[in-house]
ROTORGU-215174 format. One record per residue (C-alpha): residue number from 1; y, z, x. Coordinates in steps of 0.2 Angstrom, whole numbers. Example, Ala and Ser with C-alpha at 12.3 -4.5 7.8 and 13.67 -1.06 7.14 Angstrom:
2
REC resi    c2    c3    c1
REC    1   -22    39    62
REC    2    -5    36    68
END
This chain:
205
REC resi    c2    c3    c1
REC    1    93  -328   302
REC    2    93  -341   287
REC    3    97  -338   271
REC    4    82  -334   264
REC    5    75  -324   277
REC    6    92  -313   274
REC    7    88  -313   255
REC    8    70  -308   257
REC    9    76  -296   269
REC   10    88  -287   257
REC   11    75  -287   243
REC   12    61  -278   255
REC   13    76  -265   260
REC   14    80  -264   238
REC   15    63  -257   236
REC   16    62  -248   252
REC   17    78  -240   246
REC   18    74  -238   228
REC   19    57  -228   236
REC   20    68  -214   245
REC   21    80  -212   229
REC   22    64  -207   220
REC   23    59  -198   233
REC   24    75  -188   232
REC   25    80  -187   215
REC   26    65  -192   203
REC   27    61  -206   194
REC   28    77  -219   187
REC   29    78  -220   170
REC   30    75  -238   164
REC   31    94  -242   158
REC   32   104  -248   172
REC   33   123  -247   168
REC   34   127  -265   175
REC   35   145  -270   179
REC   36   152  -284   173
REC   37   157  -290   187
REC   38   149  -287   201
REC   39   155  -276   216
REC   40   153  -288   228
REC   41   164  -298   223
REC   42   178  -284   220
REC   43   172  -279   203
REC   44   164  -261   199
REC   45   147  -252   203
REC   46   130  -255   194
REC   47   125  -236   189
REC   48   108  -230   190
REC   49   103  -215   182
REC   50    89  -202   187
REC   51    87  -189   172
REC   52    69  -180   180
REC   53    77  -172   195
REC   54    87  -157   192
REC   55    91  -152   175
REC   56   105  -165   169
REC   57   106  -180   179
REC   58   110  -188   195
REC   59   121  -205   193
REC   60   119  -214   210
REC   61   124  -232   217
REC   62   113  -244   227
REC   63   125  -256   232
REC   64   133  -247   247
REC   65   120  -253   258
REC   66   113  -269   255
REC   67   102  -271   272
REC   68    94  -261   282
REC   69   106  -248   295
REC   70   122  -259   287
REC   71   135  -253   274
REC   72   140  -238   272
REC   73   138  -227   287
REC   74   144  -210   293
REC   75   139  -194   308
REC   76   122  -191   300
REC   77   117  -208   290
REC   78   115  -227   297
REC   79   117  -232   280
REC   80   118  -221   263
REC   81   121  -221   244
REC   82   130  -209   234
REC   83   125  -198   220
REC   84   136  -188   208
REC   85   127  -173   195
REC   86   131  -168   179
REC   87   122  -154   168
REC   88   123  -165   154
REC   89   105  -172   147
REC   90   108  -192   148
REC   91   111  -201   133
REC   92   115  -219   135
REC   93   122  -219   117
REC   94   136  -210   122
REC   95   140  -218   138
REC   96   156  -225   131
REC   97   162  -211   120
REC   98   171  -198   127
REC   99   171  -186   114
REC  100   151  -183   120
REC  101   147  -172   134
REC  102   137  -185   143
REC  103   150  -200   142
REC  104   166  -187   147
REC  105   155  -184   163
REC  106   151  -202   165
REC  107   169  -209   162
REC  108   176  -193   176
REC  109   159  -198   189
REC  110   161  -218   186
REC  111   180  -219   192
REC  112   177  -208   207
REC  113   160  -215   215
REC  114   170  -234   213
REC  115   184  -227   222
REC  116   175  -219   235
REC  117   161  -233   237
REC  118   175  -245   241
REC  119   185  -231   250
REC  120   168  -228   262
REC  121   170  -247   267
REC  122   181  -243   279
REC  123   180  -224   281
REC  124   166  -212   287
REC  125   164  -197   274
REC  126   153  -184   280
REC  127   144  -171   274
REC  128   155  -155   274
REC  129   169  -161   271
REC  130   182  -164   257
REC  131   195  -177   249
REC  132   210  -178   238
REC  133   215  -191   226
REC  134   233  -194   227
REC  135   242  -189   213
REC  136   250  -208   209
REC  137   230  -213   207
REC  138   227  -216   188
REC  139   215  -207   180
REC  140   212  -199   199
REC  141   224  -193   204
REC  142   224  -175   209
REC  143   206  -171   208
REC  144   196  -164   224
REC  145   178  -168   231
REC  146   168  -161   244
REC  147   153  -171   251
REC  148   135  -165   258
REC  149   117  -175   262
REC  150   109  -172   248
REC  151    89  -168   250
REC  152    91  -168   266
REC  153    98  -158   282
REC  154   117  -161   286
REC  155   115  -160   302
REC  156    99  -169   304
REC  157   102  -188   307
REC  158    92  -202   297
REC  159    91  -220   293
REC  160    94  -218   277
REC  161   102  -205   266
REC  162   110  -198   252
REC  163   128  -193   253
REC  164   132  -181   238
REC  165   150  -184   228
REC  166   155  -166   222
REC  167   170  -164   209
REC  168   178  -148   213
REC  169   193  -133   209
REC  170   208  -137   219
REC  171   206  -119   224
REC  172   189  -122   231
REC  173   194  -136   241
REC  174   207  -125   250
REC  175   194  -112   253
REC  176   185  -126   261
REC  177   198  -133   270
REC  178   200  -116   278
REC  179   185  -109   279
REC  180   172  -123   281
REC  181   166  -134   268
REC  182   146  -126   272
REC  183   155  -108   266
REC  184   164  -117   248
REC  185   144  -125   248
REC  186   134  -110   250
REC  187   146  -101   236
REC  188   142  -115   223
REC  189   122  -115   228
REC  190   123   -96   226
REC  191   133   -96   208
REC  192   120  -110   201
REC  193   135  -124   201
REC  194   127  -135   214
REC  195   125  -149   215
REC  196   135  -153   198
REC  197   151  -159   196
REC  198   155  -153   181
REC  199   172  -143   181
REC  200   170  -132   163
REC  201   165  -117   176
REC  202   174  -104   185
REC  203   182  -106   202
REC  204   171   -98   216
REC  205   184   -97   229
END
C-alpha cells in the first residue's frame, strides 16, 4: 500500500472512528486539548472532550488506534480508545488550574490515560479487570483503576470499541480482585458513582 493510500486510509478510519465516539458518548466539544508534542513520536495525548453524554464529561483519546483492527487491542476489541469521566461540568478555562474542580480532574485523568495508552502498546487490558500504579511512579504512583467497555457488552466482541479508565479506592480494587471486577462494577453503577472517576466519594466495598 503506498503512502497515500495508508494516509487516506487512516483519514477514512478518523471519521469512521470519530462517528462511534459520538455514538457513544455525545457530541465532542469543539476545543481539542492538542499536545505539544505529538504521541507518536513519544510525546503526550491529544484530549478530546465530550460534555453532552452523561452529566460531567467524558475525556477520551483517538490516537490508540490509528487504522482500522490496528493499535490498541484486547479479549473483546480489535482496536479501541479510552475514555475517563469526571462529574465536573467542562470549563476549558480552568484546564490548567488545579485549584478548579474541572482542571484537578483533568490534571489526575491526563497523567493516567498517557500512561495507560502507552502502557496498552504492549499489554491487553480488559474489561473487568484492575491495575495498580507502582508507588515509585510520580504523580501515579499508588492509585488503582479498573476497566470495562463502555456503551457496549463486555463480553460482546466488536471491531471497535470503547475501553473505560476508572479511578478507584484501594479498598475497592481489593474487593475486585477478590470478588470479580463485574461485582466492584455493579456496586459503583448501583451507588450512582459509575462511570466517574472522581474519588471525593465514599468507598463501596
Amino acid at each position: 500500500m503506498s503512502d497515500d493510500d495508508n494516509s487516506r486510509l487512516a483519514e477514512e478510519w478518523y471519521e469512521r472512528k470519530s462517528e462511534l465516539m459520538r455514538d457513544l458518548l455525545g457530541p465532542e466539544h469543539e476545543m481539542v486539548l492538542h499536545a505539544m508534542v505529538p504521541y507518536y513520536v513519544g510525546g503526550t495525548l491529544d484530549l478530546y472532550f465530550y460534555p453532552k453524554g452523561v452529566p460531567g464529561v467524558g475525556v477520551a483519546t483517538k490516537e490508540l488506534s490509528d487504522l482500522p483492527n490496528e493499535g490498541s487491542s484486547n479479549e473483546v476489541f480489535d482496536s479501541y480508545e479510552m475514555v475517563m469521566f469526571t462529574r465536573h461540568p467542562l470549563a476549558i478555562d480552568d484546564k490548567d488550574e488545579a485549584a478548579t474542580p474541572f482542571g484537578r480532574a483533568l490534571q489526575n485523568m491526563s497523567p493516567i490515560l498517557n500512561c495507560m495508552a502507552r502502557y496498552s502498546e504492549e499489554a491487553s487490558l480488559n474489561p473487568r479487570e484492575t491495575c495498580e500504579f507502582p508507588e515509585e511512579f510520580e504523580s501515579l504512583g499508588g492509585k488503582c483503576l479498573i476497566f470495562d467497555s463502555y456503551g457496549q457488552a463486555a463480553d460482546e466482541p466488536a471491531d471497535f470499541g470503547l475501553l473505560l479508565v476508572i479511578e478507584i479506592h484501594r479498598s475497592e480494587m481489593e474487593y475486585a480482585r477478590k470478588q470479580g471486577g463485574q461485582l466492584l462494577l455493579d456496586r459503583l453503577k448501583e451507588a450512582g458513582y459509575y462511570p466517574y472517576s472522581d474519588l471525593d466519594r465514599p468507598a463501596v466495598a
